[in-house]
N, C-alpha and C positions, 0 to 999 in steps of 0.2 A: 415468527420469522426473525425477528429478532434478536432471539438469542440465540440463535444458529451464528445468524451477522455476527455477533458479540463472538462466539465460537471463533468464527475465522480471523477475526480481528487481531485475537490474541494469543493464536497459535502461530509461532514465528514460521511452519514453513506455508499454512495455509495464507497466509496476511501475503506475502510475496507472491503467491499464484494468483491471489485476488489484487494485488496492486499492479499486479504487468498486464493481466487482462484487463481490468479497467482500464490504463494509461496507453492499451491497446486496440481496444475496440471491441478487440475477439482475435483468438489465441488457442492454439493446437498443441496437444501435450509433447508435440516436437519440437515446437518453438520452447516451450517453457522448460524442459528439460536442457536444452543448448543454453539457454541464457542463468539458469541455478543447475550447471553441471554439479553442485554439492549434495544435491536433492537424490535419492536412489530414484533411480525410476519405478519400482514397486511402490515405495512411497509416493511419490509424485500422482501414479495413476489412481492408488487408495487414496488420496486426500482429494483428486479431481471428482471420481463415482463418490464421495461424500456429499464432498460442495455442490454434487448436481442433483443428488437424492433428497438433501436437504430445500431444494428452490434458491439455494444463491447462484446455480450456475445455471443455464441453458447450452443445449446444440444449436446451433443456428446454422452448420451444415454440414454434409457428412462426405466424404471422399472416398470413392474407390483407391487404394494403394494398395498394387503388388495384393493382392488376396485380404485383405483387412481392409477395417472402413475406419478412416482417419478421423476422428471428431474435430470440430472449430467449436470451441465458447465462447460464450460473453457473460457477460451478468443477466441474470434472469430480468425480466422488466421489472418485481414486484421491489429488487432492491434499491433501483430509481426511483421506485413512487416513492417510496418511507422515506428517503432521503428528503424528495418532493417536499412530503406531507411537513415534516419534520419543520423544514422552513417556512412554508405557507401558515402552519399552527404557532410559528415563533415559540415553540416546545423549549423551553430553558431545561425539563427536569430532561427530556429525549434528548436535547444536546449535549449535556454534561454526560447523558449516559455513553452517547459518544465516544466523547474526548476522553472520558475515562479511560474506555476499549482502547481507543487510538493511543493512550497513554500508558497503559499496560503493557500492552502489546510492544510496545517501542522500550518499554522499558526491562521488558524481558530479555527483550534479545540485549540491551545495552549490560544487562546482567550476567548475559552468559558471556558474554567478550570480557567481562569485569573479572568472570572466576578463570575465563582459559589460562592454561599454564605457560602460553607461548603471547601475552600482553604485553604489546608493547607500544605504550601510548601515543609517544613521538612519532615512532617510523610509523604507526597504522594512520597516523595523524585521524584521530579523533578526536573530540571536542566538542563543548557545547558554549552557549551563551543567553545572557539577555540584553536586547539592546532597546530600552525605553525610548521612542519619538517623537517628536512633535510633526505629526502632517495632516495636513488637509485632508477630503476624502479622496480627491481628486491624486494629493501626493501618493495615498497610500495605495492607489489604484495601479497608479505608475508602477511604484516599486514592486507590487506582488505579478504585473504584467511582463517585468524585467525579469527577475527571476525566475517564474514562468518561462518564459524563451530561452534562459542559462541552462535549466535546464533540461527543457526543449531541446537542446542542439545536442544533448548528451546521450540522451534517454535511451536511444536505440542506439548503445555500442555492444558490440557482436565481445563477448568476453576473450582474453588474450592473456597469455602469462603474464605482461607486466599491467596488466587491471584485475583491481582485487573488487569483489561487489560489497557494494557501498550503499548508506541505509541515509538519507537526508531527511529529517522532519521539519515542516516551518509550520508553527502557531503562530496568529495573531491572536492577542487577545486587548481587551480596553485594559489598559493600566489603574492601579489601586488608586483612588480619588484621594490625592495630595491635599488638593483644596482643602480650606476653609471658611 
């Protein structure tokens, strides 16, 4: 299962069907088509009968429409347990293997924006950073609950010519032990 996960992770249009249905709950390949109108929809529906052939996606319910039976997804349950397990085992090497995916994946697509011939770094405003902190745990609790709700309030924008879709990644990570 795993490396199916890892699969989806790191194929930039599969990682987007699997970030709006998680961040959704469950999701219909009408909604997800409407919000990555970029996506063909022949593609869209092959990368969906994958992800569900595979055990990362489930039906969770099916709709009569107009002569066709509309599917609803979610994430299969087996990729919340590993998630689960993942934390409960405090897996350092299953973590990394992670953030790798998550890392690749993210970094793929930051590569295909890097070679397009129409880049343009200012107007797309892109950007990255690192910003080193000092917080409590309680601080650090705040801030990732604050962001959380920024982008909360955002998350469910219906796409419109002057909203271009937009890829935000935040790691936390413990910084390199300065100490001595």
């Amino acid at each position: 299962m795993t490396d199916k996960l890892m699969d989806c992770i790191t194929n930039p249009v599969k990682c987007k069907l699997l970030l709006e249905i998680h961040s959704q709950g469950k999701s219909t390949a009408k909604h997800l088509a409407n919000i990555y109108n970029d996506i063909p929809q022949a593609t869209l529906y092959r990368h969906l009968k994958k992800m569900l052939s595979d055990g990362i996606l489930q039906v969770v319910e099916e709709t009569q429409v107009r002569g066709t039976v509309e599917k609803t997804y979610s994430l299969a349950d087996s990729i919340n347990s590993d998630m689960e397990t993942m934390v409960e085992e405090n897996s350092g090497k299953l973590y990394m293997q992670y953030f790798m995916q998550y890392f690749i994946g993210f970094a793929k697509q930051f590569q295909k924006y890097c070679q397009s011939p129409n880049i343009n770094i200012k107007k797309d405003m892109t950007g990255f950073s690192l910003s080193p902190l000092y917080l409590s745990d309680d601080e650090l609790t705040a801030l990732v609950t604050n962001i959380s709700q920024i982008i909360g309030a955002v998350k469910n924008n219906e796409p419109t010519p002057k909203r271009k879709l937009r890829t935000i990644g935040i790691i936390v990570s413990p910084a390199e032990n300065t100490e001595k």
